[in-house]
C-alpha positions as CSV (number, residue, x, y, z in Angstrom):
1,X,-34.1,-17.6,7.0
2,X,-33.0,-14.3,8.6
3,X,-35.7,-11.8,8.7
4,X,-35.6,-8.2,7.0
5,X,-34.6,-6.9,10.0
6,X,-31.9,-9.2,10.8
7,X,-30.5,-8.3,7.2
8,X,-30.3,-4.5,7.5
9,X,-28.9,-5.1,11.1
10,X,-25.7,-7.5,9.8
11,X,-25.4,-5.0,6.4
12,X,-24.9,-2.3,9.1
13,X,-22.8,-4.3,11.2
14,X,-20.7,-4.5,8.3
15,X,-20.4,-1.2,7.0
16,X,-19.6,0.0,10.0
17,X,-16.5,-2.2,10.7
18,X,-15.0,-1.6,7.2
19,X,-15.2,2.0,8.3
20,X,-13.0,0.9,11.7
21,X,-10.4,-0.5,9.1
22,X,-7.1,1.0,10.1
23,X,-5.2,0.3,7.0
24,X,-1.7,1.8,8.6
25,X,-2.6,-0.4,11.8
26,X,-2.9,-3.9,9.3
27,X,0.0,-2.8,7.1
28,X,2.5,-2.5,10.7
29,X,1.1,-5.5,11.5
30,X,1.9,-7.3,8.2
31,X,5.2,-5.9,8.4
32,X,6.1,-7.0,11.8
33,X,5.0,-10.3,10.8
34,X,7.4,-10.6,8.1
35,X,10.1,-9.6,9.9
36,X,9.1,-11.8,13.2
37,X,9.1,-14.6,10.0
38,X,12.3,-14.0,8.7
39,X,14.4,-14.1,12.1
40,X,13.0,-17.7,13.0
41,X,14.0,-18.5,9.6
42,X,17.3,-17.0,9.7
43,X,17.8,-18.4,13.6
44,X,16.7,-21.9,12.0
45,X,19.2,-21.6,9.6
46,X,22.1,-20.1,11.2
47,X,24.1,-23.0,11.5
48,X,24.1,-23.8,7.7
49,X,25.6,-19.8,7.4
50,X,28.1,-20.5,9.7
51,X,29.9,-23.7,8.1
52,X,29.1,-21.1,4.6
53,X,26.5,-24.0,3.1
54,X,23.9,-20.9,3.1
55,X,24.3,-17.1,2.1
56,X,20.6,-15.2,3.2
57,X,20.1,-12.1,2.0
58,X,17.3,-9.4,2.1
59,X,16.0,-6.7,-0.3
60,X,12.9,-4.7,-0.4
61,X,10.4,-4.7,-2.8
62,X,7.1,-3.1,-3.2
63,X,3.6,-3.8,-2.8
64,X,0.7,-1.9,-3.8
65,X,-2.7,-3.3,-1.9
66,X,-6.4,-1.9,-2.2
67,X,-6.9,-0.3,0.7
68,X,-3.6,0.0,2.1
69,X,-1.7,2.0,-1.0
70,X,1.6,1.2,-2.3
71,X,4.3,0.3,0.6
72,X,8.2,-1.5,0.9
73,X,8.1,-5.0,2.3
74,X,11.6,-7.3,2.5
75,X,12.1,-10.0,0.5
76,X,14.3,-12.9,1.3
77,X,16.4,-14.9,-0.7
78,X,18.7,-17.8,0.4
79,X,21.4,-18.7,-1.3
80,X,22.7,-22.7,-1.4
81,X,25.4,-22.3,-3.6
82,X,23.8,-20.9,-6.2
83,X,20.9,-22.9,-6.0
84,X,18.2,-19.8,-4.7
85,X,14.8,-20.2,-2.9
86,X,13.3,-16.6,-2.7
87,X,10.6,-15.7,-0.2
88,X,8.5,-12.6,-1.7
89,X,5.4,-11.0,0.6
90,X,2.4,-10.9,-1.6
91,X,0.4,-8.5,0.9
92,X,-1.7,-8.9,3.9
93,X,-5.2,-8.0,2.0
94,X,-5.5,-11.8,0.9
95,X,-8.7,-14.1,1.4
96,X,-9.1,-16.7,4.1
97,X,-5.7,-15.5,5.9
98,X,-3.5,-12.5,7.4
99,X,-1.2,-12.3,4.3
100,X,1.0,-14.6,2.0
101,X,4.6,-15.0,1.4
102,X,5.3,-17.1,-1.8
103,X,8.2,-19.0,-1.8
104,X,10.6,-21.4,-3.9
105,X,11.9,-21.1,-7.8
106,X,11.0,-21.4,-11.1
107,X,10.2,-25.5,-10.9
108,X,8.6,-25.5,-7.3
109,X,7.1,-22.9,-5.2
110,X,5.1,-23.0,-1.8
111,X,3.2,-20.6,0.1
112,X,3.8,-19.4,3.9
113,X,0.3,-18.0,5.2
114,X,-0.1,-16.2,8.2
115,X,-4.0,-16.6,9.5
116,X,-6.1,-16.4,12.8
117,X,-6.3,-12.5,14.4
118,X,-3.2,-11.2,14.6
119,X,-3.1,-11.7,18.7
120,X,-2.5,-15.5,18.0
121,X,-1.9,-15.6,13.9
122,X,0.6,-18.5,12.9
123,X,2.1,-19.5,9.6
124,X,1.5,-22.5,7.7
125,X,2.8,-23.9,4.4
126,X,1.0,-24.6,1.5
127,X,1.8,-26.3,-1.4
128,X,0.6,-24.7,-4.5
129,X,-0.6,-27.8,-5.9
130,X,-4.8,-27.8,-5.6
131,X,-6.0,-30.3,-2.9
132,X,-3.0,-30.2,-0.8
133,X,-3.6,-29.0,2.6
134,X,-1.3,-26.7,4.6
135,X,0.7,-27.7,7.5
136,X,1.6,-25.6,10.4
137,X,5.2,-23.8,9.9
138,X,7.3,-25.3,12.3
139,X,11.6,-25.4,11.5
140,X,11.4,-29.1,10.6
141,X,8.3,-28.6,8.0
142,X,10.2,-25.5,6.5
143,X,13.6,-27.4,6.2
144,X,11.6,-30.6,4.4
145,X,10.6,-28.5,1.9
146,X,13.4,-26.5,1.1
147,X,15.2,-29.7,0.9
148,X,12.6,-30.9,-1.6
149,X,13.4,-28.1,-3.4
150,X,16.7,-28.0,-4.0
151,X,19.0,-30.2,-6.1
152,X,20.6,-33.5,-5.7
């Protein structure tokens, strides 16, 4: 059991470092993220664009975190002939990781997670289904589960 002292030290351990928070640091960092993301995801997927398979497009949408304020982030969707997976940020202030993009449609969604500091973060995909485990985000794990997610 941690003594008195031990206690007061960690509680101002603590307060101090939510003081460092540099919440326009972690939001450029989230953002970066993103778009580091969706260019391995568009270079994955280039190939399908070019024989017209695949239309990707991008919008913006907004966010609005405690502690960071209200900000734009892109949103992707990709477009198999009209069958469309969307990939929407859900911010970087979310427990046990970096930030979260949800992903998929109305029958079947995922979740990317970015986690680890941010000088070796890596994505992962999650099911949204409890007791599934998250693999890491590699081209062949993301194009397995788009293809479970579309039709046919």
């Amino acid at each position: 059991m941690k003594s008195l002292e031990e206690k007061a030290k960690g509680l101002a351990d603590a307060k101090q470092t939510k003081s460092e928070f540099d919440a326009e640091k972690e939001k450029l960092r989230w953002l970066a993220a993103l778009d580091s993301l969706y260019a391995e995801i568009r270079q994955w997927l280039d190939p399908m664009v070019k024989a017209g398979q695949l239309v990707v497009a991008t919008t913006q949408v907004w966010l609005d975190e405690e502690y960071i304020g209200r900000y734009q982030a892109t949103c992707m969707t990709l477009d198999f002939s009209g069958a469309k997976i969307q990939l929407v940020p859900q911010g970087t202030m979310i427990i046990g990781s970096r930030g979260r993009v949800d992903f998929g449609h109305q029958s079947m969604k995922s979740m990317l997670i970015i986690q680890g500091d941010w000088d070796n973060a890596k994505w992962a995909i999650y099911p949204t289904q409890r007791g599934r485990s998250g693999v890491e985000l590699t081209e062949e794990a993301f194009k397995k589960v788009l293809a479970a997610m579309l039709p046919g």
